[in-house]
KOLNU-43048 format. One record per atom (N, C-alpha, C, O): residue number from 0; residue in one letter; x, y, z. Coordinates in nm, 2 decimals, always signed. Each point is the difference from the previous one (the first is absolute). Layout:
# residues N
{rec NUM, "A", {X, Y, Z}}
...
END
This chain:
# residues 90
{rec 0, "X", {+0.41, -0.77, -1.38}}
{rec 0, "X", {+0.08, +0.11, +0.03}}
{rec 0, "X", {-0.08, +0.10, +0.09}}
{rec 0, "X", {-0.11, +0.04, -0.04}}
{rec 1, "X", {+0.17, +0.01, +0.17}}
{rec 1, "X", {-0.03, +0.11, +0.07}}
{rec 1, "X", {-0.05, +0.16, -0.09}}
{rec 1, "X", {+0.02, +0.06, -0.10}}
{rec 2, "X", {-0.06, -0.05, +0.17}}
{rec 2, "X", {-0.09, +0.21, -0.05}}
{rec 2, "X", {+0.17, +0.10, +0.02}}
{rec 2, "X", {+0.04, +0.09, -0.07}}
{rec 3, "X", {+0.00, -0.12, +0.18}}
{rec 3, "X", {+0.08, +0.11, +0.06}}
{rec 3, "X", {+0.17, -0.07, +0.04}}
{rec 3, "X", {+0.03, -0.11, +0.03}}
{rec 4, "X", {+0.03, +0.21, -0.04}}
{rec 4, "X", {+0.13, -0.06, +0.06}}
{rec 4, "X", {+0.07, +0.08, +0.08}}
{rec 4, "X", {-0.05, +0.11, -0.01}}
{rec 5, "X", {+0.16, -0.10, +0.09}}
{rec 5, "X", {+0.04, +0.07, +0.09}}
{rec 5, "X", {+0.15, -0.04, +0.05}}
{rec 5, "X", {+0.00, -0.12, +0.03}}
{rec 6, "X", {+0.14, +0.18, -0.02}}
{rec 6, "X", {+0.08, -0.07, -0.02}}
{rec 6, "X", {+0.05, +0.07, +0.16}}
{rec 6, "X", {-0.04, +0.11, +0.04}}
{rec 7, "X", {+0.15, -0.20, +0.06}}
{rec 7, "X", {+0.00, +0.04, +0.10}}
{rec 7, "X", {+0.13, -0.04, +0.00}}
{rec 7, "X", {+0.04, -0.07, -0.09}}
{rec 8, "X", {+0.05, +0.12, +0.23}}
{rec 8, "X", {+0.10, -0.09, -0.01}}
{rec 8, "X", {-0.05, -0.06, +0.17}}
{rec 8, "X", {-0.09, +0.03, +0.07}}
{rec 9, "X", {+0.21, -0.16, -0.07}}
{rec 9, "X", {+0.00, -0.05, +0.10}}
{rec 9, "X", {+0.14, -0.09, +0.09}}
{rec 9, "X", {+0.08, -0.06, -0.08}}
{rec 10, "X", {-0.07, +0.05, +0.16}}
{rec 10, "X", {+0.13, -0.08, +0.06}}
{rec 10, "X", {-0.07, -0.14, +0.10}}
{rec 10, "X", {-0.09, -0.01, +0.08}}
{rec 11, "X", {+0.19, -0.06, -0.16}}
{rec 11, "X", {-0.04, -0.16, +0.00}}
{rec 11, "X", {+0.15, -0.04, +0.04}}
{rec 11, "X", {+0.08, +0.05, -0.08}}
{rec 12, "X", {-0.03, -0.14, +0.18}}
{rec 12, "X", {+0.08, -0.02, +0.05}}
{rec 12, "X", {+0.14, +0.06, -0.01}}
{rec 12, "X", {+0.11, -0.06, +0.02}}
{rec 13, "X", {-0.12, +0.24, -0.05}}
{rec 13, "X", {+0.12, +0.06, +0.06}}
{rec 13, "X", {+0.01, +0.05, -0.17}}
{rec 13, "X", {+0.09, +0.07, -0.04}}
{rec 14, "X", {-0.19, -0.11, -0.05}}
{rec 14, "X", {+0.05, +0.11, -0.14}}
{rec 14, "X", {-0.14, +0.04, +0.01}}
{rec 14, "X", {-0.10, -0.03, +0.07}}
{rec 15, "X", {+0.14, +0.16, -0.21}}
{rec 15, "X", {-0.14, +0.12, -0.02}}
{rec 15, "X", {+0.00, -0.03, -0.12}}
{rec 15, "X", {+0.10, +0.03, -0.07}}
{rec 16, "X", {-0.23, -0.10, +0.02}}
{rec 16, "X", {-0.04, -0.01, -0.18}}
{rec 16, "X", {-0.14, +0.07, +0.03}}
{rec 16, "X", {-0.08, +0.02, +0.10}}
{rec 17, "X", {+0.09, +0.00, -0.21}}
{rec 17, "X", {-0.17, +0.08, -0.09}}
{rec 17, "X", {-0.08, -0.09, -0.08}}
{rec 17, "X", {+0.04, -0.05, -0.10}}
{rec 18, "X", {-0.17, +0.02, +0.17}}
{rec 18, "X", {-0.06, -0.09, -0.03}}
{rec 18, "X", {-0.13, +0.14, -0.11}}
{rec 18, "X", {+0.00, +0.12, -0.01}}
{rec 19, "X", {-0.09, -0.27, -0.08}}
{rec 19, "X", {-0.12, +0.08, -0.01}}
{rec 19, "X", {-0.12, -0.12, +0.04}}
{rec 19, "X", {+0.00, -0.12, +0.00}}
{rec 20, "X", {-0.10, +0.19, +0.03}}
{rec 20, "X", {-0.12, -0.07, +0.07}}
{rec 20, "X", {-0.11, +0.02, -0.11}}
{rec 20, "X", {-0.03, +0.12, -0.01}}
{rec 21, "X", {-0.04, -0.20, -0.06}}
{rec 21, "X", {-0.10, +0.02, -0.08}}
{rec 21, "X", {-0.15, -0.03, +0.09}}
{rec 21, "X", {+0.01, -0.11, +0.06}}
{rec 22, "X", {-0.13, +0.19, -0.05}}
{rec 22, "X", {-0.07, -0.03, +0.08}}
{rec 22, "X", {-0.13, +0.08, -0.08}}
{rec 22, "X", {+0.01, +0.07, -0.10}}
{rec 23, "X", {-0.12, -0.11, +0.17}}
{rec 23, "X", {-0.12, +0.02, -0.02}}
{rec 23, "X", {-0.06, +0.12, +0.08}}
{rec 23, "X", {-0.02, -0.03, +0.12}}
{rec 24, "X", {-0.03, +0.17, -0.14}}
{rec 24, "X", {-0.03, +0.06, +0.09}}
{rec 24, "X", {-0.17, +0.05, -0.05}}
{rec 24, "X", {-0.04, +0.04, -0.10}}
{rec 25, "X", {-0.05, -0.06, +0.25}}
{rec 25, "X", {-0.12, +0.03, +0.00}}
{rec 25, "X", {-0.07, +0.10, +0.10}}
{rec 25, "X", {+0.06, +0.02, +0.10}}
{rec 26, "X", {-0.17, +0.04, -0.11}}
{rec 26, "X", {-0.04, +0.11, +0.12}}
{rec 26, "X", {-0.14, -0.01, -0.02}}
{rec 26, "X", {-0.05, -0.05, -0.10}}
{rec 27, "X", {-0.02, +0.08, +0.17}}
{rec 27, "X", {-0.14, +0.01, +0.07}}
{rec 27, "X", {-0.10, +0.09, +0.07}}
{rec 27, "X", {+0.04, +0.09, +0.06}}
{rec 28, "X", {-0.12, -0.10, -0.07}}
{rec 28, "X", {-0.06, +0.02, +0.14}}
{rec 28, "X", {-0.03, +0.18, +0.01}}
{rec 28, "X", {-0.02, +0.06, -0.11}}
{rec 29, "X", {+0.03, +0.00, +0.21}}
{rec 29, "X", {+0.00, +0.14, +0.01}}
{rec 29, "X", {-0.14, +0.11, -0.04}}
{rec 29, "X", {-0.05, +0.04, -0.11}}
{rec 30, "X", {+0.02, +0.00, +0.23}}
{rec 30, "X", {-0.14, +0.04, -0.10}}
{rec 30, "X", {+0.00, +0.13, -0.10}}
{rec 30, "X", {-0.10, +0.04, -0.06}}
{rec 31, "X", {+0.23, +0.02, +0.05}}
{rec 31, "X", {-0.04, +0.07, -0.12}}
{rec 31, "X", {+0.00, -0.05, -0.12}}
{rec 31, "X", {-0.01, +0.07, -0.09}}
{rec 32, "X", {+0.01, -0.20, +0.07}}
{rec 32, "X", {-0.04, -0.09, -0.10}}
{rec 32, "X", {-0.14, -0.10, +0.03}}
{rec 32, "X", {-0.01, -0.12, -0.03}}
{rec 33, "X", {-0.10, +0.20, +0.10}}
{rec 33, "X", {-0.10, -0.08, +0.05}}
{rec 33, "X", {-0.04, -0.13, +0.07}}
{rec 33, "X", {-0.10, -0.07, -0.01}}
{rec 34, "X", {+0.24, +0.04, +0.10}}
{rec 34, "X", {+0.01, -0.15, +0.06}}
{rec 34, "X", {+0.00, +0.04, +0.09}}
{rec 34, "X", {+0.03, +0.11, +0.02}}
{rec 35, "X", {-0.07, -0.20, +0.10}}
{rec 35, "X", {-0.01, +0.00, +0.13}}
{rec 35, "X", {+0.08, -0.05, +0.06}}
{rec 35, "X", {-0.01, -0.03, +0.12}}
{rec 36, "X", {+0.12, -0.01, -0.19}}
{rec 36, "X", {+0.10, -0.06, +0.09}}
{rec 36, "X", {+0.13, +0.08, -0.01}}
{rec 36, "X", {+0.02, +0.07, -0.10}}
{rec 37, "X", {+0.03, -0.07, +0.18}}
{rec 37, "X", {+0.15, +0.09, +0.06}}
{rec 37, "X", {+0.09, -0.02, -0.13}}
{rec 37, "X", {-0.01, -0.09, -0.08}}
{rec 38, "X", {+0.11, +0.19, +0.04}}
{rec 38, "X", {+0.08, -0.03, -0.08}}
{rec 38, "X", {+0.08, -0.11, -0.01}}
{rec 38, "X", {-0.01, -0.06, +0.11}}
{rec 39, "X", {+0.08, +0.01, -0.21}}
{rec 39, "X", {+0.08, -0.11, -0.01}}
{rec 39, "X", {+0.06, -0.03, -0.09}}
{rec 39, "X", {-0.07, +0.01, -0.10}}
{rec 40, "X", {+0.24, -0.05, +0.06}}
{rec 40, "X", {+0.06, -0.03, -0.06}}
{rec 40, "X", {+0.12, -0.10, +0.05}}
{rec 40, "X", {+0.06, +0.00, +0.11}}
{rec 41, "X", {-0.06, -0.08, -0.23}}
{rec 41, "X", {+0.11, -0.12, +0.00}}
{rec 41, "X", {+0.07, +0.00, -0.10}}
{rec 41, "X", {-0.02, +0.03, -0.12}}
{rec 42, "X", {+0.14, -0.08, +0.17}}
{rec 42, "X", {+0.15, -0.11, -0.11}}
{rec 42, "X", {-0.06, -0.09, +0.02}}
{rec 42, "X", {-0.05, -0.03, +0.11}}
{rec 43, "X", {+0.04, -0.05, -0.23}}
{rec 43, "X", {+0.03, -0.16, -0.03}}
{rec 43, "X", {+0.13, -0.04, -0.06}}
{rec 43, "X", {+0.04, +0.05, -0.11}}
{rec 44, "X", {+0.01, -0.13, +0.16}}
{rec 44, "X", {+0.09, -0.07, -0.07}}
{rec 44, "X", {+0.07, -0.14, +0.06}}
{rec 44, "X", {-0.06, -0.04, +0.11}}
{rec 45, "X", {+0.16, -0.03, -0.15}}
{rec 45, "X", {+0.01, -0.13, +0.04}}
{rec 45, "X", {+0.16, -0.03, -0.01}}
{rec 45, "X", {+0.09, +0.07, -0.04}}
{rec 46, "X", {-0.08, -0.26, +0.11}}
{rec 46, "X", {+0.14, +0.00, -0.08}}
{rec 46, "X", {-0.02, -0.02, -0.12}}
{rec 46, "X", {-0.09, -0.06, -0.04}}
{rec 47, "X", {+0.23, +0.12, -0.06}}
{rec 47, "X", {-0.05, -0.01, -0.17}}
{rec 47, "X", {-0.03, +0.08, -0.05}}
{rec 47, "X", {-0.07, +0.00, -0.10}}
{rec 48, "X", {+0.11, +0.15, +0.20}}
{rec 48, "X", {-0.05, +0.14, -0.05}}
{rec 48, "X", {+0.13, +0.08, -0.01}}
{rec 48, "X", {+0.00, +0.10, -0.06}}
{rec 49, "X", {+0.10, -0.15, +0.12}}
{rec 49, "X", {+0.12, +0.07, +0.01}}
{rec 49, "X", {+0.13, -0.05, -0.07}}
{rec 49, "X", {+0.06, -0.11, -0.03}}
{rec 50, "X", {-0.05, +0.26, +0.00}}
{rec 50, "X", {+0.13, -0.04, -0.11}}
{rec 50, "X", {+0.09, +0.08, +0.04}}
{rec 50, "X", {-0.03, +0.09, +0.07}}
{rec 51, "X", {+0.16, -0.11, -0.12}}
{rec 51, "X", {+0.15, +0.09, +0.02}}
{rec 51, "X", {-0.02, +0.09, -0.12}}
{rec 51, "X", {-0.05, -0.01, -0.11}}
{rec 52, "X", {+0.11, +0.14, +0.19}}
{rec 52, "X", {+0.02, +0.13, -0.08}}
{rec 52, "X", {+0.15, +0.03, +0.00}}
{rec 52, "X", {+0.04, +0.11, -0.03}}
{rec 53, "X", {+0.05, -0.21, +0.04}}
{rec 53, "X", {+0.18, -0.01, +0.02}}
{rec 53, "X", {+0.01, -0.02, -0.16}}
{rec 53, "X", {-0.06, -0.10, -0.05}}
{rec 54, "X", {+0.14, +0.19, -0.01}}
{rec 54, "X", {+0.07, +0.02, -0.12}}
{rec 54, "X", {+0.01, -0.13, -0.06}}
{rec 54, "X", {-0.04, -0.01, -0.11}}
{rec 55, "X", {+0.09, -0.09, +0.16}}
{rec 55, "X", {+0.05, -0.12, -0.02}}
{rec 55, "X", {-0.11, -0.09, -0.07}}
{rec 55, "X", {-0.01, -0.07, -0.11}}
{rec 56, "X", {-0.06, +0.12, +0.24}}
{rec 56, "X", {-0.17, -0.14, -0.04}}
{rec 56, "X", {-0.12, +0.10, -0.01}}
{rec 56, "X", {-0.12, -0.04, +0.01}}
{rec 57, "X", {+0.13, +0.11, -0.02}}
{rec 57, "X", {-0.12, +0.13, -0.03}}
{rec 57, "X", {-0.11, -0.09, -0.08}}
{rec 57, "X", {+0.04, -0.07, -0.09}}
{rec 58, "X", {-0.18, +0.07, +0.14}}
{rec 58, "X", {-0.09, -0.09, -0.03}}
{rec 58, "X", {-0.01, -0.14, +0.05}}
{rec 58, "X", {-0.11, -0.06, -0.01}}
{rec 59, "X", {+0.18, +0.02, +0.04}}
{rec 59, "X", {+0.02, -0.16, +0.04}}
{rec 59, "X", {-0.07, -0.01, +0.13}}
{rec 59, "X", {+0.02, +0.06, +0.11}}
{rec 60, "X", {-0.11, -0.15, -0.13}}
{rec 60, "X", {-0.10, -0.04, +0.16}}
{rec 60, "X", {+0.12, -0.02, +0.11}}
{rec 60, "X", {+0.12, -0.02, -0.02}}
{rec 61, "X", {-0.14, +0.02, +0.08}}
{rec 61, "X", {+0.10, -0.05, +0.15}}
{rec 61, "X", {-0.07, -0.10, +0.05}}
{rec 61, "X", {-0.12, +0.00, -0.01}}
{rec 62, "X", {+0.21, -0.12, +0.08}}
{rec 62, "X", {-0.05, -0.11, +0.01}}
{rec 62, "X", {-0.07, +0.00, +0.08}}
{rec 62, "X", {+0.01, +0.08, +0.09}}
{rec 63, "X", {-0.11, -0.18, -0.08}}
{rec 63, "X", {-0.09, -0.03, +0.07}}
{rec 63, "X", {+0.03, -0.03, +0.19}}
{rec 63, "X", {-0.08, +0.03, +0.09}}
{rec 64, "X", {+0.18, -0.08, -0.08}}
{rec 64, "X", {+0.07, -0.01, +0.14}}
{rec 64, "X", {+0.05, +0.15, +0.04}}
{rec 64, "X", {-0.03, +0.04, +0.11}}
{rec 65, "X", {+0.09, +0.05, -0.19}}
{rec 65, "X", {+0.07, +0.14, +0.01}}
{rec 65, "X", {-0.15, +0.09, +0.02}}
{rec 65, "X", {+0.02, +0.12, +0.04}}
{rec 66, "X", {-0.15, -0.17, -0.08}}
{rec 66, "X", {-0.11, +0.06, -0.05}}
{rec 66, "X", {-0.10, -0.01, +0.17}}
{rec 66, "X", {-0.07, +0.09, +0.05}}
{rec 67, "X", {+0.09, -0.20, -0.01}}
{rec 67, "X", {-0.05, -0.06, +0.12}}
{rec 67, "X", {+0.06, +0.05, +0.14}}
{rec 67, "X", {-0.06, +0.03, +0.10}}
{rec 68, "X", {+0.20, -0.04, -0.13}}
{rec 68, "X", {+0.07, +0.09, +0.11}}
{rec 68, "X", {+0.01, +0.13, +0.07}}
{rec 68, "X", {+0.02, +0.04, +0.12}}
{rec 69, "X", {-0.08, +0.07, -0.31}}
{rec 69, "X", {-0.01, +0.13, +0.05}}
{rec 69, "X", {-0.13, +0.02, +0.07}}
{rec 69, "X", {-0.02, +0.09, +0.09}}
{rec 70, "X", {-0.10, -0.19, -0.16}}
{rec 70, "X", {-0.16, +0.00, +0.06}}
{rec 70, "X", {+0.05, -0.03, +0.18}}
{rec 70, "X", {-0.05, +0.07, +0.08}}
{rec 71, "X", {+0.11, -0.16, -0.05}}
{rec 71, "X", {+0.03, -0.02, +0.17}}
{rec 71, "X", {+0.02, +0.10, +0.07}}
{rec 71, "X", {-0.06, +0.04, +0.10}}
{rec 72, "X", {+0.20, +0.01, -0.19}}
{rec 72, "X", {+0.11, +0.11, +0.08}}
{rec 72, "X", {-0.11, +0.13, -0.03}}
{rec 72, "X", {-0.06, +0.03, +0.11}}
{rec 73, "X", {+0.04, +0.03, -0.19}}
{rec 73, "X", {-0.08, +0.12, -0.04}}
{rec 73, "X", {-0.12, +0.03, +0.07}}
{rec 73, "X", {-0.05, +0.10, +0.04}}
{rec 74, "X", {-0.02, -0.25, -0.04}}
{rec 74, "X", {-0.14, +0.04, +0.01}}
{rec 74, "X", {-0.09, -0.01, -0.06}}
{rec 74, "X", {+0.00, +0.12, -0.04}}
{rec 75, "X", {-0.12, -0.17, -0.03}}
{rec 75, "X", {-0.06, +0.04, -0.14}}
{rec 75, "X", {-0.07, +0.10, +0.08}}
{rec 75, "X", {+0.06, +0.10, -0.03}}
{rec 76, "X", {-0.16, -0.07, +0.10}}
{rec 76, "X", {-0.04, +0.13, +0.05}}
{rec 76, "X", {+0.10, +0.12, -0.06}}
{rec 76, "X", {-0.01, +0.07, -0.10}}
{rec 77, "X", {+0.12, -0.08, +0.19}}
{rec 77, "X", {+0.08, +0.12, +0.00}}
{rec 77, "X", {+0.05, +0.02, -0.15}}
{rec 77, "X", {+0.06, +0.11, -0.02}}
{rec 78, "X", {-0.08, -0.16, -0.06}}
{rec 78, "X", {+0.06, -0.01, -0.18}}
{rec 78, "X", {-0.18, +0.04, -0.06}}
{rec 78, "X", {-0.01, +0.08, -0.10}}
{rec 79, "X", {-0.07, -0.13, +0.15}}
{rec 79, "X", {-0.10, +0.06, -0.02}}
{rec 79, "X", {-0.02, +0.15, +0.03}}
{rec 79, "X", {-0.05, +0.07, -0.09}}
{rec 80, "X", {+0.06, -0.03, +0.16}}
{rec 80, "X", {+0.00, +0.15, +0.10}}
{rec 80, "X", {+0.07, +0.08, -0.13}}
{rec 80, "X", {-0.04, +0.09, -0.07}}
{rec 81, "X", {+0.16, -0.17, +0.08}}
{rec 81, "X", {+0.09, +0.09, -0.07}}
{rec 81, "X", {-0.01, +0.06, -0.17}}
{rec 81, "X", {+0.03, +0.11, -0.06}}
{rec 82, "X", {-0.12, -0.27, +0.00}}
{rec 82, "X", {-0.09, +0.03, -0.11}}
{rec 82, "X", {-0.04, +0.16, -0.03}}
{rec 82, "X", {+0.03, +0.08, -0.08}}
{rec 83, "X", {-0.13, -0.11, +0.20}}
{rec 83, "X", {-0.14, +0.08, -0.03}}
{rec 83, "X", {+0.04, +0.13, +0.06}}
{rec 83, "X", {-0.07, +0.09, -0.04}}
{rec 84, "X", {+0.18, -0.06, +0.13}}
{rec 84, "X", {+0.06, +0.15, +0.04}}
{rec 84, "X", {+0.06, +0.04, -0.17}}
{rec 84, "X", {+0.00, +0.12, -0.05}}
{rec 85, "X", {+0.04, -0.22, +0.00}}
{rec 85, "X", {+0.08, +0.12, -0.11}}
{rec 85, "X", {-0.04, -0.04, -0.13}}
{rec 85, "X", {+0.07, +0.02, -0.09}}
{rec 86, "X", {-0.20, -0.08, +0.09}}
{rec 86, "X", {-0.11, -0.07, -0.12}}
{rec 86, "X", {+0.00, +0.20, -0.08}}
{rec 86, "X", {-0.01, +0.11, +0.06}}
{rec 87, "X", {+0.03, -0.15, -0.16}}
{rec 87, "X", {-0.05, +0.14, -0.09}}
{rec 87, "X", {-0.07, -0.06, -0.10}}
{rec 87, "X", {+0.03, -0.10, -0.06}}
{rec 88, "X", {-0.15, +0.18, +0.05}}
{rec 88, "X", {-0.11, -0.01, -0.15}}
{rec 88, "X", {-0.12, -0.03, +0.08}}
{rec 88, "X", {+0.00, +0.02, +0.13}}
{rec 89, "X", {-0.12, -0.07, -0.22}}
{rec 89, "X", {-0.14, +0.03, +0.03}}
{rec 89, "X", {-0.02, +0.07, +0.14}}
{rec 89, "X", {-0.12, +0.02, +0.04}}
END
């Protein structure tokens, strides 16, 4: 199981459902924590991270083909970004 979750909505061939994304979030770097390397933070996550937040199936993974399609159409970058813009905690 993922550290973090985050629920978004999204439109997939002409409807709007509310997904949630379970993912792993990490940070780095920066020297007011004595590193010499530039700041840094990441989302991890995969297919097999996303589930429906729709009343009906609330918790239920989404299939693996429906899971693959949004990674095409979306982007994993761009679902990453979106992570870590609205990532709250540590």
């Amino acid at each position: 199981m993922r550290s973090h979750s985050q629920t978004l909505t999204l439109e997939h061939r002409g409807c709007e459902f509310e997904i949630r994304i379970d993912y792993d979030y990490a940070k780095g770097g920066s020297n007011s924590h004595g590193s010499d390397e530039p700041a840094w933070e990441e989302a991890t996550f995969d297919v097999g991270d996303f589930y429906s937040e729709e009343k009906r199936t609330k918790g239920n993974p989404l299939s693996k083909r429906l899971q693959k399609e949004i990674l095409s159409k979306e982007n994993e970058y761009q679902l990453g970004e979106y992570l870590l813009f609205y990532h709250v905690g540590e």
